[in-house]
Structure formats: C-alpha cells, structure tokens
N, C-alpha and C positions, 0 to 999 in steps of 0.2 A: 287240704290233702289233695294230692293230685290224682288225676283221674289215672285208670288202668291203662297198660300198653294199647294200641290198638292191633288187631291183626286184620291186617290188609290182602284182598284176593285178588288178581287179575283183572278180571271182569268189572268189579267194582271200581278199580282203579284207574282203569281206561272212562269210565261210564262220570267219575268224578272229574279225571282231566276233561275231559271233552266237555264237560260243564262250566269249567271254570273259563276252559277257553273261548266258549261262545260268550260268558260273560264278557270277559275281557275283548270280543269283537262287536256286542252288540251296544255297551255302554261304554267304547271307544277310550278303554281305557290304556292306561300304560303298564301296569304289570296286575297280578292278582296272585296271592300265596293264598292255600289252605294249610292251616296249623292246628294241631292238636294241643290240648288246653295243657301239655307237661312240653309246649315247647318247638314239639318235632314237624320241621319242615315234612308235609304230604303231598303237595304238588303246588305246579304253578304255571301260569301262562303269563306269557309278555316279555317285554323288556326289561329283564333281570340282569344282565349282563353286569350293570353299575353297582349295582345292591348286593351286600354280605346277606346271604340269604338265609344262616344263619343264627345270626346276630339277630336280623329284624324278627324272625321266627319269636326266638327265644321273649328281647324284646317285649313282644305284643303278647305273649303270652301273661309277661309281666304285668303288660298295661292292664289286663283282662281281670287278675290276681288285684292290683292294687283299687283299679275302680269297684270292683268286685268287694273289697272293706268299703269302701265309701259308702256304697250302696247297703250295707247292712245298719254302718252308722245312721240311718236315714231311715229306716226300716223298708228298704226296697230288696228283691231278694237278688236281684243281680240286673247290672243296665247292660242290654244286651246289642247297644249301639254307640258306638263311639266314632268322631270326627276331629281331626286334627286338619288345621288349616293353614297352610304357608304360602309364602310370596309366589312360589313355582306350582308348587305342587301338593296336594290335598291326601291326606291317606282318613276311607273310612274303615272301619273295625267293626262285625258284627261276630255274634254268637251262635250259634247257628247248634240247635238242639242240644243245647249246654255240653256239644262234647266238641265242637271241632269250632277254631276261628278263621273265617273270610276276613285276608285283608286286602282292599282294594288300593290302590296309588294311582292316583287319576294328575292330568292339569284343564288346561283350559281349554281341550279339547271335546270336553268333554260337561258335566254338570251335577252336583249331588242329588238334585232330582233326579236323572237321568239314572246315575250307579243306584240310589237308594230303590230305583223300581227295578230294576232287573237283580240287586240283590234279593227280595223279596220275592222274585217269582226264582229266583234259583237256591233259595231257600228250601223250600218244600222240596224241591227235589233235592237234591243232598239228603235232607231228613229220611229220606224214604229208601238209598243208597246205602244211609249209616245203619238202617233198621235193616236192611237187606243181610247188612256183613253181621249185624250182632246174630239175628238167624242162622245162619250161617255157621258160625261160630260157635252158639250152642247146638245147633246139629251135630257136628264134628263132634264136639264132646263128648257127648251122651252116645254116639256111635264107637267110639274108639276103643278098643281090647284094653283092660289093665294094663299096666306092667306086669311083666315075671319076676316075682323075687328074687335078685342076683345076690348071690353068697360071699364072703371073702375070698373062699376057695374059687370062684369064677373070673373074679378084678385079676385075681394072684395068676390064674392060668391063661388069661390074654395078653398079660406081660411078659411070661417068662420067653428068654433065648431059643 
C-alpha cells in the first residue's frame, strides 16, 4: 500500500534542500534526489541536468517496493540500504524513516564509505525535519474550523447568470 500524500511547508523544505545539498558537497558527489516512497520527486542537489528525474524518482521508488518483497521473503522487515554499482557511476538507495528515499549517484570522485557516512549522519536529521512537518500537520488539523454545510440551493446560486 502506498504511503500518504506528503504535505510539504516552506521552512522545512529549504531546511531538507540545504541538507541534501551539503550532502551532495561534502561526500563529493554528483547528484542526490529525495523521493517519497509513492514516487514523487522532493528535491535535489547536483548535477541533474542529464537524469529524467522523474523516471529515476519513480524507478527507485520501485526498486524500494520490490526489495521491499524480497526482504519479507526472508523474514527481514525491509533493507533499508541498497547499492547498485557500474563501470562510471555508482547509485546508493537508502530509506530514510520508512517514509522518504535518499538517492545518492556518486563516481570515482568520490567513495561508498565516504557517501555511506554522511548518509548516516544526514539521516537523523531529515528524521527529525519529516517529524517536524508530521507535527505540523496535525497541528493544523485539530486547529482548523469545520466546514459549513453547503446546500444545493448554494452550488445552484454561485452559478447562476
């Protein structure tokens, strides 16, 4: 089942980009997307230009979905790190408080140790951003006025000529 929409604030948003970006500056990589687990590109730092951003979004969301059965095949509840390795260029996959995926695209510039530790430390915080907006969000909620019961006779008199 896919998880819920997210709703995204301002503040947290700048507060996520700026994270990803230092990631992307301090383990010298070449791009980095934040993706929500139904898909939707969140942000991203780097060298995107060449990448359907997209596609890869969607993609990794799938990859997450189908390691995600393996991993129950096996009785793990989900692997919440994944690493694909090519001639050029290297993409790692993490999960990041079962609700959002880090995907890093590194090359040789760079080292999986290297991404795996600054993923790790920019883990926690993201965690603590996405716990920010869920707050947030049931604030709002439980703050917000009903609706007014709108009649027929109201739809019928905001239309008419």
């Amino acid at each position: 089942m896919a998880a819920p929409q997210l709703i995204m604030y301002e503040e947290e948003y700048r507060r996520i980009t700026a994270a990803i970006q230092r990631l992307n500056r301090e383990a010298n990589t070449k791009v980095v997307y934040l993706i929500d687990k139904n898909g939707q590109l969140i942000s991203h730092a780097g060298e995107a230009q060449q990448i359907d951003a997209t596609s890869l979004a969607s993609l990794a969301a799938g990859n997450i979905a189908a390691t995600g059965g393996l991993a129950k095949l096996i009785g793990e509840k989900e692997f919440s790190i994944l690493f694909h390795e090519g001639e050029k260029d290297n993409i790692h996959i993490s999960v990041i408080g079962q609700r959002v995926i880090l995907v890093v695209i590194f090359d040789e510039r760079s080292s999986l140790g290297l991404v795996r530790l600054r993923v790790k430390k920019l883990a926690s915080e993201l965690e603590s951003i996405f716990h920010a907006i869920l707050k947030k969000v049931e604030t709002n909620a439980n703050s917000q006025v009903p609706f007014i019961e709108i009649t027929d006779d109201d739809i019928d008199n905001l239309f008419k000529d």
